[in-house]
MARLUM-394691 format. One line per 5 residues: number of its first residue (from 1); for each residue x, y, z of N, C-alpha, C. Coordinates in steps of 0.001 Angstrom, whole numbers, plus 500000, padded with zeros to 6 digits. Example, Ala and Ser with C-alpha at 12.3 -4.5 7.8 and 13.67 -1.06 7.14 Angstrom:
BEGIN
1) 513190:494310:507800:512300:495500:507800:513200:496700:507800  512850:497750:507080:513670:498940:507140:512900:500030:507870 .
// end
This chain:
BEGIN
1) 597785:708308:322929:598356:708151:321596:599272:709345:321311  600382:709302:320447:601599:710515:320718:600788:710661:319012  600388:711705:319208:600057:713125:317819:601322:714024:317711  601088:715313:318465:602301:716452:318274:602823:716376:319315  603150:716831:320529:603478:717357:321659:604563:716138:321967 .
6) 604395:714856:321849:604969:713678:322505:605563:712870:321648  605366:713313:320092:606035:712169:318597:607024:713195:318320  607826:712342:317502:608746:712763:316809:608303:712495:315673  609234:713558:314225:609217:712709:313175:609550:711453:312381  608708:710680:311635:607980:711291:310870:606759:711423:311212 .
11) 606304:710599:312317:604727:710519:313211:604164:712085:313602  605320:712996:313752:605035:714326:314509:604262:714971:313038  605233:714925:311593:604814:715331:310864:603679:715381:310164  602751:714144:310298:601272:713602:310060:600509:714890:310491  600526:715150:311871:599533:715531:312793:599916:717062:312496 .
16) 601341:717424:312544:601831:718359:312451:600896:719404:311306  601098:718664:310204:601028:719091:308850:599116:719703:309016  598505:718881:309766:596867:719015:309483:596814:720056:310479  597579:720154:311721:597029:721672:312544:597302:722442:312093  598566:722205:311245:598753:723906:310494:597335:724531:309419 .
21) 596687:723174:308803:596200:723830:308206:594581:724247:308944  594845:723559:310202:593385:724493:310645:593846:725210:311244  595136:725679:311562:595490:726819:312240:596202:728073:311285  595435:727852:309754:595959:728656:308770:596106:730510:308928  597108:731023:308382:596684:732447:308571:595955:732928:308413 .
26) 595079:732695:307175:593885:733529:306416:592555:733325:307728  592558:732302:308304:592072:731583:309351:591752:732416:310534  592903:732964:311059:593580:733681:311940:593345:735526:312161  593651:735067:310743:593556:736762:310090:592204:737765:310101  591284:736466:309808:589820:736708:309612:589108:737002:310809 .
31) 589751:736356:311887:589198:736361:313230:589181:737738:313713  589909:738784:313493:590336:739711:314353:589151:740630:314580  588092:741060:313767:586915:741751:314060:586043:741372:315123  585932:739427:315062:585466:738878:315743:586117:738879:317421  587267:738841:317375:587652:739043:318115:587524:740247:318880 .
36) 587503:741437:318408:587335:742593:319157:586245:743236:319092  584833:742039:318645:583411:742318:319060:583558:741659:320474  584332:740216:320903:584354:739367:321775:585175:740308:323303  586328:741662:322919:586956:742000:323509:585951:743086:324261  585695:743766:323517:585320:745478:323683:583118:745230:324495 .
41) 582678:743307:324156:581281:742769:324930:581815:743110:325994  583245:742048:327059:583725:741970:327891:584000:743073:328679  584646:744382:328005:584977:745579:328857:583846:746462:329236  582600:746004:327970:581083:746596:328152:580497:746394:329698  581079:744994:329792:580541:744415:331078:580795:745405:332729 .
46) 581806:745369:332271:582475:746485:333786:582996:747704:333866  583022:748051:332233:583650:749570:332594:582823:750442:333440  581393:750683:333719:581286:751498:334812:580969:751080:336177  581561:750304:336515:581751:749743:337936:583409:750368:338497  584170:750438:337115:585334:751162:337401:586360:750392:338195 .
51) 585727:748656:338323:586752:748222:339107:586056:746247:338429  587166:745409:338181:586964:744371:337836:588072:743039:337988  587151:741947:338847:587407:740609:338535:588239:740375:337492  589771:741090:336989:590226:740788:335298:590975:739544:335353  590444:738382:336023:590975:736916:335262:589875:736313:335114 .
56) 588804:736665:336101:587220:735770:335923:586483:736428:335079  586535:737844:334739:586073:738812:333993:586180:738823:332351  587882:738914:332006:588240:739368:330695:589363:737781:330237  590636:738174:331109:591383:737211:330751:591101:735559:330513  589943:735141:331552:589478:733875:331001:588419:733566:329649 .
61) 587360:734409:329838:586565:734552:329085:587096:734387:327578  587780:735662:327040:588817:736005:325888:588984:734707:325247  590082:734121:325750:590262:733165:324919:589437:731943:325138  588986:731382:326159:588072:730555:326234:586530:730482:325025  586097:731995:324782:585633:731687:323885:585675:731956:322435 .
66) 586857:732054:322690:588038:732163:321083:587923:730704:320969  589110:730198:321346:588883:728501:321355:587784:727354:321067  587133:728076:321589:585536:726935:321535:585282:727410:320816  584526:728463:320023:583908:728834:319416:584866:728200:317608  585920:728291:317629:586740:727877:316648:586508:725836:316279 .
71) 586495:725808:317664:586017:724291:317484:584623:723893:317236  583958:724682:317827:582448:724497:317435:581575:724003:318595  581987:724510:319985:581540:724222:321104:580587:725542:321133  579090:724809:321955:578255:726146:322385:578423:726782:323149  578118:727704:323391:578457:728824:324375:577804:727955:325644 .
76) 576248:727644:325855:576258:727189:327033:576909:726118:327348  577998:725843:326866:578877:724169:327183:579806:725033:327811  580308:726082:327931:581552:726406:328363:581522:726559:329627  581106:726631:330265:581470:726462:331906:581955:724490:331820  581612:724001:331490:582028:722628:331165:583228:722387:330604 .
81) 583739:723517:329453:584981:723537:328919:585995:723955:329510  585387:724932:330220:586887:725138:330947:587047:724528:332000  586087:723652:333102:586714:722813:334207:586999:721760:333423  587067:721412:332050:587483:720334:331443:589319:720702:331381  589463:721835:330423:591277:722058:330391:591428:722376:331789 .
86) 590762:723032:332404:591237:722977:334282:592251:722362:334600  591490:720902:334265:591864:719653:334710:592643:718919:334380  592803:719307:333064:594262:718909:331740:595408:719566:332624  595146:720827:332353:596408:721996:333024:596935:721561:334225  595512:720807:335434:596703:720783:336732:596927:719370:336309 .
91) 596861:718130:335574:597356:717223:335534:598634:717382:335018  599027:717858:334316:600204:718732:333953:601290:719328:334328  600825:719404:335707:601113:720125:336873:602382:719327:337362  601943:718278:337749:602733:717743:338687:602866:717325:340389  601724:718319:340508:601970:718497:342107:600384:718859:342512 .
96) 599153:718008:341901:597608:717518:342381:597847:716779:343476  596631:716948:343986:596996:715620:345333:596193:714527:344975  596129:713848:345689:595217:712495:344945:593612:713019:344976  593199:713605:346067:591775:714042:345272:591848:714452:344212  592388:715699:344035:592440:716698:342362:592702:715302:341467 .
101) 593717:714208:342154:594050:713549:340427:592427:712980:340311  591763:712465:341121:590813:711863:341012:589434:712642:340285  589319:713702:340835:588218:714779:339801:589280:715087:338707  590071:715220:338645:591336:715291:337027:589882:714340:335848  590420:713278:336291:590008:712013:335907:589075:712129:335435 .
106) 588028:712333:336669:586362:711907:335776:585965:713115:334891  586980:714370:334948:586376:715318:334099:586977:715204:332681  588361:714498:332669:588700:714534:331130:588094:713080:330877  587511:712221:331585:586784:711339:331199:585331:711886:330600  584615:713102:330794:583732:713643:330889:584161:714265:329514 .
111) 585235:714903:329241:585551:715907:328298:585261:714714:327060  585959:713340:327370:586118:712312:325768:585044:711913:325478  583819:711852:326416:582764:711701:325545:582260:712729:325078  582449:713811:325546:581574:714883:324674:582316:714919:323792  583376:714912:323289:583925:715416:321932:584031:714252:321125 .
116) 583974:712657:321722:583313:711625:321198:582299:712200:320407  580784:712555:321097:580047:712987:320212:579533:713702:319497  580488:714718:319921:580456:716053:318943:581603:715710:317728  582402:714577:317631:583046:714557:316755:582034:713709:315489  581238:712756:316116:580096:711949:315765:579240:712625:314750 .
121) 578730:713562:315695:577771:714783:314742:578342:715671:313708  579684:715703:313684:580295:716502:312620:580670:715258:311489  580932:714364:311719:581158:713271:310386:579769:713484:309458  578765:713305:310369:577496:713250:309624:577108:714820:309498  577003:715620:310048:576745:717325:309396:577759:718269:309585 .
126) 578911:718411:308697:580281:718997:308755:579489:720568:308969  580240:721033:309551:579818:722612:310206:580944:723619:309743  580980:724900:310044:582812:725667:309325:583688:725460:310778  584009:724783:311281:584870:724849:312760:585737:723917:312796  586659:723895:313502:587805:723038:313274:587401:721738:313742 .
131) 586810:721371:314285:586568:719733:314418:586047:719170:313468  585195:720003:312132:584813:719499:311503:585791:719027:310136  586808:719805:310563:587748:720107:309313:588710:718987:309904  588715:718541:311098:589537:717496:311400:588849:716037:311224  587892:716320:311404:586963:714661:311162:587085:713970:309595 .
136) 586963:715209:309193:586530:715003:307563:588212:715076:306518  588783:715382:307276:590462:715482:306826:590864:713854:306325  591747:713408:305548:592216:712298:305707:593627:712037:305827  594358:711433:306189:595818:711595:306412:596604:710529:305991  597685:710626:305924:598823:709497:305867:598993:708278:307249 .
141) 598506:707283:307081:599151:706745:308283:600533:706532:308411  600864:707338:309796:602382:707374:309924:603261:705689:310151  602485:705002:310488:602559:703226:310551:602532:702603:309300  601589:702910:308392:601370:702213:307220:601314:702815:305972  601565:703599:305895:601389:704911:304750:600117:705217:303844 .
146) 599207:704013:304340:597865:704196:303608:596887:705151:304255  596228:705928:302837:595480:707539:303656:594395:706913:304313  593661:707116:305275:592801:706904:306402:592021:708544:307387  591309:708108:307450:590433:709513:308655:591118:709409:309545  591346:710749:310701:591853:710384:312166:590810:709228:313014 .
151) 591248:708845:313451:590563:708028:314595:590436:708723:315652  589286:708020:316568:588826:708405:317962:589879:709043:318807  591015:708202:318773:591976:708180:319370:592785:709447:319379  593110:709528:318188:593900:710923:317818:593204:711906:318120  592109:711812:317301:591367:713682:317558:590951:713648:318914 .
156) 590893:712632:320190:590907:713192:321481:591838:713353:321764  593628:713398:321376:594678:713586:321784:594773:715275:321118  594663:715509:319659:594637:716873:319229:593696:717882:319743  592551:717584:320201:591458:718173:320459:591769:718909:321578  592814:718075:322868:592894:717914:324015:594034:718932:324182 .
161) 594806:719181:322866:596162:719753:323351:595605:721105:322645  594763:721348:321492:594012:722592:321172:593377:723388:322301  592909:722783:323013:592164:723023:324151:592403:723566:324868  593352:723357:325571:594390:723508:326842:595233:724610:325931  596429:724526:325126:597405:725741:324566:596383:726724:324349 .
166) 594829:726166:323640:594324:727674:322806:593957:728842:324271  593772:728434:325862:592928:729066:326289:593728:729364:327927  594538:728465:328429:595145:728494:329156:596689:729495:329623  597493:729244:328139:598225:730382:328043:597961:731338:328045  597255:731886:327188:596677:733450:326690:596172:734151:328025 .
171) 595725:733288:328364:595147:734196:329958:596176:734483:330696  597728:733914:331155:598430:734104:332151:598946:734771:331157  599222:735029:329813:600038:735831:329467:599366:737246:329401  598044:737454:329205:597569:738652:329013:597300:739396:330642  597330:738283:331533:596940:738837:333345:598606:739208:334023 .
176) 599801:738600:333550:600846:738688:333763:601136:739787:332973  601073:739771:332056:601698:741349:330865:600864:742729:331617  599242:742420:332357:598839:743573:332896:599661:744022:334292  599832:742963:334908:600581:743022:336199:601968:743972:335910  602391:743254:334479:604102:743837:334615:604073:745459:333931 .
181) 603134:745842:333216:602735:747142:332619:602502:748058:333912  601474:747701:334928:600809:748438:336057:602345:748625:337084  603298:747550:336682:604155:747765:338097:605091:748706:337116  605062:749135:335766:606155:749916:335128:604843:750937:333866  604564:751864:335276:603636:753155:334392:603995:753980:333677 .
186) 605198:754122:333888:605789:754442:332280:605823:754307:331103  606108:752987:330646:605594:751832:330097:604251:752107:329517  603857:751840:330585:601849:751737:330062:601785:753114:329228  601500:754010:330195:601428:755595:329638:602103:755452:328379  603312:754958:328005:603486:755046:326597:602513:754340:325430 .
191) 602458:753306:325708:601422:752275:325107:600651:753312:324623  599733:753748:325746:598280:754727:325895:598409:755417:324445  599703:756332:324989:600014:757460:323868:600367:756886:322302  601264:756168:322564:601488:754911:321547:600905:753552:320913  599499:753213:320505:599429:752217:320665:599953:751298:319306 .
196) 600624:752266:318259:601278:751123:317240:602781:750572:317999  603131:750488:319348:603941:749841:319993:603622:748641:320669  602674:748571:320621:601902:747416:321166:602411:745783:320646  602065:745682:319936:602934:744773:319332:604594:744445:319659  605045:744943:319710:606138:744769:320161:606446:745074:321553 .
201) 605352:745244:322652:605224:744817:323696:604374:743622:324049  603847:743171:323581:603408:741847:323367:604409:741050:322930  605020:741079:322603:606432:739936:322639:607219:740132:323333  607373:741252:323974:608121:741508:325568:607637:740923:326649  606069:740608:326785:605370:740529:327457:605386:739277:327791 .
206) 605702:738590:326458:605651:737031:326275:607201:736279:326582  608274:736865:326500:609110:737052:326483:609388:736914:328700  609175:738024:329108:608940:738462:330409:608326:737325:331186  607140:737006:331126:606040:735781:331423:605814:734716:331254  606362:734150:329897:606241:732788:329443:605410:731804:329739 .
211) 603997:732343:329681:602969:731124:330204:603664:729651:330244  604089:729477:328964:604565:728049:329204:605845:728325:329885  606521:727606:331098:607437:727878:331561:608279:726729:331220  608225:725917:330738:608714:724310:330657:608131:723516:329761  609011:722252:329443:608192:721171:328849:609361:720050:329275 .
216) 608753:718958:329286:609385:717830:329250:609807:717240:328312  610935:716587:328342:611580:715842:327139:612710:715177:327038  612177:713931:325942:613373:712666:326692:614393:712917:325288  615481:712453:326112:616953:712583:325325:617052:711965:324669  617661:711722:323637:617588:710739:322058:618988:710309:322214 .
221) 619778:710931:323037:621076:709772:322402:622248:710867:324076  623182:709640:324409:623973:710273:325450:624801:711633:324964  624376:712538:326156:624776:713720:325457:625590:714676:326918  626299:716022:326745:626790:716374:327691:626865:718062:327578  626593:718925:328742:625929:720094:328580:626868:720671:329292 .
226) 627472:721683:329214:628397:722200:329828:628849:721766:331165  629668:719955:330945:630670:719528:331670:629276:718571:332184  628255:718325:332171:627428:717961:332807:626773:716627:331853  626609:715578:331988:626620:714166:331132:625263:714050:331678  624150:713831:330868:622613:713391:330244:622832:712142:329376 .
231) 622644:711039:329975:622363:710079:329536:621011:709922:328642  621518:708750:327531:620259:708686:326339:618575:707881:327410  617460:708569:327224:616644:708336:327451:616533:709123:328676  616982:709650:329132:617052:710818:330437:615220:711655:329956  614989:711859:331393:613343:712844:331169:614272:714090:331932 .
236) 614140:715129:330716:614173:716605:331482:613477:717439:331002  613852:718765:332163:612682:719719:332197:613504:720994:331277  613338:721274:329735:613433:722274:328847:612596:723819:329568  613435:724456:330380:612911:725738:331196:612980:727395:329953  611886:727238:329259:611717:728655:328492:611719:729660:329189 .
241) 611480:729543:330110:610988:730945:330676:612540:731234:331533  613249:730631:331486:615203:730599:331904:615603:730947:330746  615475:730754:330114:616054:730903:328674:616099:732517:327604  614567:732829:328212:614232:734678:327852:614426:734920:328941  615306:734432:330069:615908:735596:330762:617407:735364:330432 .
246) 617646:735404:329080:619028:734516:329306:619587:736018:329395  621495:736608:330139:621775:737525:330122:622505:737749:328620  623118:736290:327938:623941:736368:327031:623098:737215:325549  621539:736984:325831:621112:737465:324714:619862:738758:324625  619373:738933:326283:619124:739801:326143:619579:740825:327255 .
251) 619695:742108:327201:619890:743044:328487:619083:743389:329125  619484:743353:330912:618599:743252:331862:617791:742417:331628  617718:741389:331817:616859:740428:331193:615501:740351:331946  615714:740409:333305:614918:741101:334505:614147:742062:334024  613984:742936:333601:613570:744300:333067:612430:744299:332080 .
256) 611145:744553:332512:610260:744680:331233:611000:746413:330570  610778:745898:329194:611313:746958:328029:610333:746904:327023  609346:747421:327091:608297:747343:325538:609623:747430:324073  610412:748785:324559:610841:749001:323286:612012:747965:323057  612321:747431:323530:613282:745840:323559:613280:745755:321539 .
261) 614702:745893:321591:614755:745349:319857:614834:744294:319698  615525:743421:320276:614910:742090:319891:613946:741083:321068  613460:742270:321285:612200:740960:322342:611797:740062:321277  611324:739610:320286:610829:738354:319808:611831:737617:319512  613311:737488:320149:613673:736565:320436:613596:735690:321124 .
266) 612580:735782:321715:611962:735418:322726:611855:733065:322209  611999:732513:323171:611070:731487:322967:609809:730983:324078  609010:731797:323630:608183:730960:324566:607174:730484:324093  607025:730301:322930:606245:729580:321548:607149:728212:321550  608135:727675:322429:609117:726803:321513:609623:727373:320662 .
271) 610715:726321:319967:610997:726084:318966:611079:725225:318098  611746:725597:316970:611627:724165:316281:610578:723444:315797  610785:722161:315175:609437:721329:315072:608008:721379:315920  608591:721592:316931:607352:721720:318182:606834:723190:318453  607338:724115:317145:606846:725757:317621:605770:725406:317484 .
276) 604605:726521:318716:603341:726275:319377:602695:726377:317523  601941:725615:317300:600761:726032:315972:599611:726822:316442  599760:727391:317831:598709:728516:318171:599452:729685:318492  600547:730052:317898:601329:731254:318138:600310:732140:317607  600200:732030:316513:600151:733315:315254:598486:733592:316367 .
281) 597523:732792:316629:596175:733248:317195:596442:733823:318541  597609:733462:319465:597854:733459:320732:598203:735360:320420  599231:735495:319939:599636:736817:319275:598644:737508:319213  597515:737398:318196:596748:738086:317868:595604:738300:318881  595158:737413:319611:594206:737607:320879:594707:738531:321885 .
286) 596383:738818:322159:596800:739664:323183:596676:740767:322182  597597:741528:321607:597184:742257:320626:595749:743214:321185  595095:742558:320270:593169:743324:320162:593042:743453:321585  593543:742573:322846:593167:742474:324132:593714:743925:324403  594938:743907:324664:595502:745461:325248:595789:746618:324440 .
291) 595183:746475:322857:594612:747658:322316:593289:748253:323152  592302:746783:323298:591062:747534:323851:591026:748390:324969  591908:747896:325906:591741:748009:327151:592379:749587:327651  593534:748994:326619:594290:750736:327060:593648:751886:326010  592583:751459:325161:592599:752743:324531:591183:752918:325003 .
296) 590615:752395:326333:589048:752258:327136:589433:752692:328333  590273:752142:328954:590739:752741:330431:591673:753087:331041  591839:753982:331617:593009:754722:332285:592877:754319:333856  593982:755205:334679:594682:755148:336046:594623:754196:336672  594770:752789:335416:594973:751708:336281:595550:751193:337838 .
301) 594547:750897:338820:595592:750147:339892:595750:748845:340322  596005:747717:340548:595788:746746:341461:594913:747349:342376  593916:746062:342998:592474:746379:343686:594284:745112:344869  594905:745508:345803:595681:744622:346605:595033:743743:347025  594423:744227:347812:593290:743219:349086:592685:742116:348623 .
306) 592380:742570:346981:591858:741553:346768:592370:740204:345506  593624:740591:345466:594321:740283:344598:595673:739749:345467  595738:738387:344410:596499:736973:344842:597615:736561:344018  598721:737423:343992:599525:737730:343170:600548:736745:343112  599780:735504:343303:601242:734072:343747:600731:733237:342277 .
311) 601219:731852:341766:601233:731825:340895:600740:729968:341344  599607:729751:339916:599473:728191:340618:600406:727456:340481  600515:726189:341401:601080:725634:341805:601444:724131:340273  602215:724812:339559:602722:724034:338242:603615:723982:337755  604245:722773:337260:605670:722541:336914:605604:722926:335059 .
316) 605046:722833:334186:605033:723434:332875:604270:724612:333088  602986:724889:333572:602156:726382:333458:602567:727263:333919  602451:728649:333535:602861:729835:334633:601499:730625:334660  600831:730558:335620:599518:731378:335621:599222:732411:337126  599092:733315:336815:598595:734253:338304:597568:733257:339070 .
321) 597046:733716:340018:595857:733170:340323:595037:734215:340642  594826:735075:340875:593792:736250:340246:594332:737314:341262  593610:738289:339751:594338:739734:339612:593171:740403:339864  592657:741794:340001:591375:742613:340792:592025:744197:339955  591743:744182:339417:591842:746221:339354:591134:747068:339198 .
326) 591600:748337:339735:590375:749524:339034:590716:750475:338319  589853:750612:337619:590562:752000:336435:589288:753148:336614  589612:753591:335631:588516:754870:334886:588279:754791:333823  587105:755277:333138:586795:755202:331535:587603:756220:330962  588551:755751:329778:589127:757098:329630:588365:758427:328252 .
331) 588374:758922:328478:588083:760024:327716:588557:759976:326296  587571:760082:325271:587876:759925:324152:588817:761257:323837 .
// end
């Protein structure tokens, strides 16, 4: 069923209108303590081992149980949740082989009944989490204009794309932004010394990396791109992550620059109608992430040997496939 990602308006606007409001600021805003009880558990875990697993360790974890926990998934469900978006992400992909499409399958078949009945149990005992705020919502039908609840249908299409954006990006952007900091120690060391710059290396970062590297999208009417003719209904591939390297708008485009003045020109949120409605949380999870980390550990290195610095194999995702480092605790 086309919700956000795949409608246009006025259908986009229905669906549109209700994530914003579970993806409200005050929403967002509130999270951040929580969040950096969730950050600073994680670094508890390994800082004196002095050396860590940081995509199986921190970067997955992080937002994975940001995400769920917002929806109202238990903690022991999450090993379940994440081979569930796994499986979203490489369908996504493009390039599964027919086994993968086939476990694809039975796991987001696996994913619709559970949120079948976790959507079930929230009609009848509304909880504070966003599924509950989506069950119990009522909307405009974009077909008939009469107000109605979402259906089955929809909230496994919204549920599905919450899922996948809330937990999937954030990780390649926060394991990619460590990669591109460690290969420019300059950089970092400033951070360290600096950390009200942070922020505005986090949109460099995002900028640089572009978890989302792409999206697909069909043409609305015959059109022509510098000398180059796209016929109406054409499927193409919208490349963000080409785009923040554009040279016309930024310099060295190649070049991580924390202090970049306009790095949040960045698009790798989208734009437009379709800007991500998990920016403002996506933001804020990197943020608290590489406050913690750099103001906890120093002489960062890549662990090499054990670290797989190629990227999976996806036509919209951009994700490492795991990163290994070791640091030191740093000295208050």
């Amino acid at each position: 069923v086309d919700t956000m990602i795949t409608a246009d308006p006025p259908r986009h606007k229905t669906y549109r209108t209700l994530v914003n409001k579970v993806f409200n600021a005050a929403r967002v805003n509130a999270m951040e303590d929580y969040m950096k009880t969730i950050v600073h558990e994680l670094i508890d875990a390994f800082i004196e081992r002095g050396e860590c697993d940081f995509v199986r360790e921190f970067t997955t974890p992080l937002p994975v149980y940001v995400i769920a926990d917002q929806l109202g998934v238990p903690r022991e469900d999450l090993r379940d949740f994440k081979r569930w978006s796994d499986s979203f992400a490489r369908r996504l992909s493009q390039l599964a082989t027919p086994e993968e499409q086939m476990e694809d399958a039975r796991n987001i078949v696996a994913f619709q009944f559970y949120f079948a009945d976790m959507c079930d149990q929230r009609r009848e005992a509304p909880q504070d989490d966003m599924i509950s705020d989506l069950v119990t919502t009522e909307i405009e039908d974009p077909d008939t204009g009469e107000t109605r609840p979402l259906n089955m249908e929809e909230l496994q299409s919204l549920l599905q794309q919450l899922m996948v954006a809330g937990n999937e990006t954030t990780t390649s952007a926060i394991t990619s932004g460590m990669v591109s900091l460690l290969h420019n120690p300059e950089q970092l060391r400033h951070l360290q010394a600096h950390p009200e710059d942070i922020p505005n290396a986090v949109e460099e970062i995002l900028r640089m990396e572009s978890p989302s590297a792409g999206m697909w999208r069909v043409v609305k009417k015959d059109s022509e791109i510098h000398g180059v003719k796209i016929p109406k209904d054409s499927l193409l591939m919208l490349r963000y992550h080409a785009a923040n390297r554009d040279r016309a708008l930024f310099e060295h485009p190649n070049d991580l620059d924390i202090s970049r003045e306009n790095a949040d020109d960045h698009i790798a949120f989208g734009q437009g109608i379709h800007f991500c409605p998990g920016a403002m949380l996506a933001r804020k999870e990197m943020n608290v992430a590489f406050t913690a980390l750099l103001s906890r550990l120093e002489n960062f290195e890549i662990v090499e040997e054990k670290s797989d610095l190629t990227y999976w194999p996806n036509i919209v995702l951009r994700g490492l496939k795991s990163l290994h480092i070791s640091f030191s605790a740093r000295q208050a």
